[in-house]
C-alpha positions as CSV (number, residue, x, y, z in Angstrom):
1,X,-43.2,156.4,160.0
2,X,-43.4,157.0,156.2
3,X,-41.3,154.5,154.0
4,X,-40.1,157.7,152.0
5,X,-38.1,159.4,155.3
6,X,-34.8,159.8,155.1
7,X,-32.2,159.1,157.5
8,X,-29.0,161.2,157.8
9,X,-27.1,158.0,156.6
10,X,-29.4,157.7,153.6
11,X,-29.0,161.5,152.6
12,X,-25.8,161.5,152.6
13,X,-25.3,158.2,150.5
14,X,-28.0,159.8,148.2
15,X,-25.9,162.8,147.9
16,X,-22.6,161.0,147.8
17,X,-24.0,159.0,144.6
18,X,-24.8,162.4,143.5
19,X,-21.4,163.9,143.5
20,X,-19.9,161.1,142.1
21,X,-22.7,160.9,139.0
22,X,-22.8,164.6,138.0
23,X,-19.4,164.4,137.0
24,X,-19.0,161.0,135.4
25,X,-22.0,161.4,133.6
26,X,-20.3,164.8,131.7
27,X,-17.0,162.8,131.3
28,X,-18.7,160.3,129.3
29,X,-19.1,162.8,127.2
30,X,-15.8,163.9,127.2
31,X,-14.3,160.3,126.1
32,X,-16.7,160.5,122.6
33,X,-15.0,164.1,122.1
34,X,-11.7,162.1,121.6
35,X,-12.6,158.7,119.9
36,X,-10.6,159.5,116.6
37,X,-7.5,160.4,119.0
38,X,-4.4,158.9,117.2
39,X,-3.3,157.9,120.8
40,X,-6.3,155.7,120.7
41,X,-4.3,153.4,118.1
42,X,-0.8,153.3,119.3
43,X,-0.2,149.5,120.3
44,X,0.8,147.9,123.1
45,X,4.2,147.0,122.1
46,X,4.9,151.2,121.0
47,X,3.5,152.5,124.5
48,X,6.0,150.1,126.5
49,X,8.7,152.2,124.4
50,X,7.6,155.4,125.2
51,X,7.1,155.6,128.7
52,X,9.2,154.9,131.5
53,X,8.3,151.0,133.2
54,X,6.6,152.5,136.1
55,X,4.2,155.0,133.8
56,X,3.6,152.2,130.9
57,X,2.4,150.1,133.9
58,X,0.1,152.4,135.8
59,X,-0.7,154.2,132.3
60,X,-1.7,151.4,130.2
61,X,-2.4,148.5,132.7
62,X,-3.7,150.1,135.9
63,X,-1.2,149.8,138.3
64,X,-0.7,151.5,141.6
65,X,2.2,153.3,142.2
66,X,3.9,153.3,146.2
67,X,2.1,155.7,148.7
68,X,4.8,158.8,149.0
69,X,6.7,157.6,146.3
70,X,6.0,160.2,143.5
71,X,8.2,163.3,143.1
72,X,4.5,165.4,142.1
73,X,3.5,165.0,146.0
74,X,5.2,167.8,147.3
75,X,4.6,170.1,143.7
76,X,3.5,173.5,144.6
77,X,3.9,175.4,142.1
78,X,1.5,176.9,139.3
79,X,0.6,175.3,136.3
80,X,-1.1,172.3,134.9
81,X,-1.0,168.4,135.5
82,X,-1.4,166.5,132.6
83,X,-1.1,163.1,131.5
84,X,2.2,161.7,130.9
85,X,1.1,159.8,127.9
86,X,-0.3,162.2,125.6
87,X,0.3,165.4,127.2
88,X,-3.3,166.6,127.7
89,X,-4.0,169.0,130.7
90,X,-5.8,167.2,133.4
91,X,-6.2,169.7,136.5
92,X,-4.9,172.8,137.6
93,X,-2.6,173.7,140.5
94,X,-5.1,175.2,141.9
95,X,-7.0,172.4,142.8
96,X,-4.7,170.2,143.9
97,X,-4.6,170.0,147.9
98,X,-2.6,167.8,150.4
99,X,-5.5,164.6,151.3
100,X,-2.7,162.4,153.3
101,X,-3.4,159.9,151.4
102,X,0.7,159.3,149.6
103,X,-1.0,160.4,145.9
104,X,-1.2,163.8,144.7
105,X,-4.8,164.5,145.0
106,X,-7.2,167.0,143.3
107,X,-10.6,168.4,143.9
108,X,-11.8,169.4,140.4
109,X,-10.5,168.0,136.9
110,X,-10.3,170.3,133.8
111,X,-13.3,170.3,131.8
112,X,-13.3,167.0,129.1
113,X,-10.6,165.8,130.3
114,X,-11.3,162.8,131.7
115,X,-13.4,159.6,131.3
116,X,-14.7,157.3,133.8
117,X,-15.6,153.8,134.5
118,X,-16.8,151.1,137.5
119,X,-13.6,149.6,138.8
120,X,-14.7,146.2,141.1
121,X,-10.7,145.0,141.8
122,X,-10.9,145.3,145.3
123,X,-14.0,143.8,145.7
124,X,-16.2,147.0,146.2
125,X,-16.8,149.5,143.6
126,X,-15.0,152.5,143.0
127,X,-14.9,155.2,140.4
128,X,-11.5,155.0,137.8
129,X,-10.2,157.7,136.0
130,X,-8.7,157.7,132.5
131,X,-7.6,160.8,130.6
132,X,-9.9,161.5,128.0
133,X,-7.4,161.6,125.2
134,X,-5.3,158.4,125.5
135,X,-7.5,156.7,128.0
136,X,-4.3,156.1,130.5
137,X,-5.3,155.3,134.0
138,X,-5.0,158.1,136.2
139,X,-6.5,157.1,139.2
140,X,-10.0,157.0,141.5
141,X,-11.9,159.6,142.6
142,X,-13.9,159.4,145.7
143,X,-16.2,161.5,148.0
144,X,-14.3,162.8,150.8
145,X,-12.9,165.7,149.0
146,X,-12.8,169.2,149.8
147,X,-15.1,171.8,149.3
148,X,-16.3,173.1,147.1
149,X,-16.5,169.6,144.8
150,X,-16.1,167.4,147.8
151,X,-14.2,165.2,145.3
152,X,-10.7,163.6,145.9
153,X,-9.4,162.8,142.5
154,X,-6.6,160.4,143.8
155,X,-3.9,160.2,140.9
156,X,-1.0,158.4,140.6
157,X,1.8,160.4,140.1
158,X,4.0,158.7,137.3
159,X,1.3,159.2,135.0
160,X,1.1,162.8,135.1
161,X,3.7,165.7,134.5
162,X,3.4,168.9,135.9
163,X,3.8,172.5,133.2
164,X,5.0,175.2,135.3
165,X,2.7,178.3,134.2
């Protein structure tokens, strides 16, 4: 048997890394397109001002909001979701979908509008979102989405607000 076979587990880790690094590898991108963002300078101390205590924590120090507990679960309607800090567009109705997971969830972000890095706070790795513009934490995204990404951007819900079209 050749050392260069591959399994079905192996092809779909390889193609699991794949959907996951196609994307982060453009958002990276995206986060340079907003390094002179004023939001980028607002302190600590101003952000705890501006947002209510359950956003300021999940925005600005990665919390987790409760499983079921934001009001953005059950949104339906059309428009945008965008980040409750700085008010840029995130995703679009369209492409948010019902995973069962508690968290409104997403298969497709808007163009440059996110930025990614290797969370490790559970002990395994995992992909974090930020938004692009303010770098507020958002969420994770992970590989058992729908088609046609097969991405589950997981958000939290206090750190978005949704603008009806």
């Amino acid at each position: 048997m050749s050392t260069m076979s591959l399994d079905r587990r192996g092809f779909l880790a390889a193609a699991s890394a794949l959907a996951i690094a196609v994307p982060t590898s453009s958002l990276a991108a995206a986060r340079d397109a907003y390094a002179n963002s004023p939001y980028r300078k607002i302190t600590d101390a101003e952000w705890r001002k501006r947002l209510p205590a359950a956003s300021y924590r999940i925005l600005r120090h990665e919390d987790t909001e409760r499983p079921g507990s934001s009001p953005l679960l059950k949104e339906k309607r059309k428009g945008t979701f965008a980040c409750l800090g700085c008010g840029l567009p995130l995703f679009s109705s369209t492409t948010k979908y019902e995973s069962g997971t508690g968290w409104p969830s997403f298969y497709r972000a808007l163009p440059g509008a996110l930025a990614t890095k290797t969370d490790h706070k559970i002990g395994v790795p995992r992909t974090e979102y930020h938004c692009a513009q303010c770098l507020g934490h958002q969420g994770h995204v992970f590989d058992d989405g729908p088609r046609p990404t097969g991405l589950r951007y997981c958000n939290n819900g206090f750190a978005l607000k949704f603008v009806p079209a």
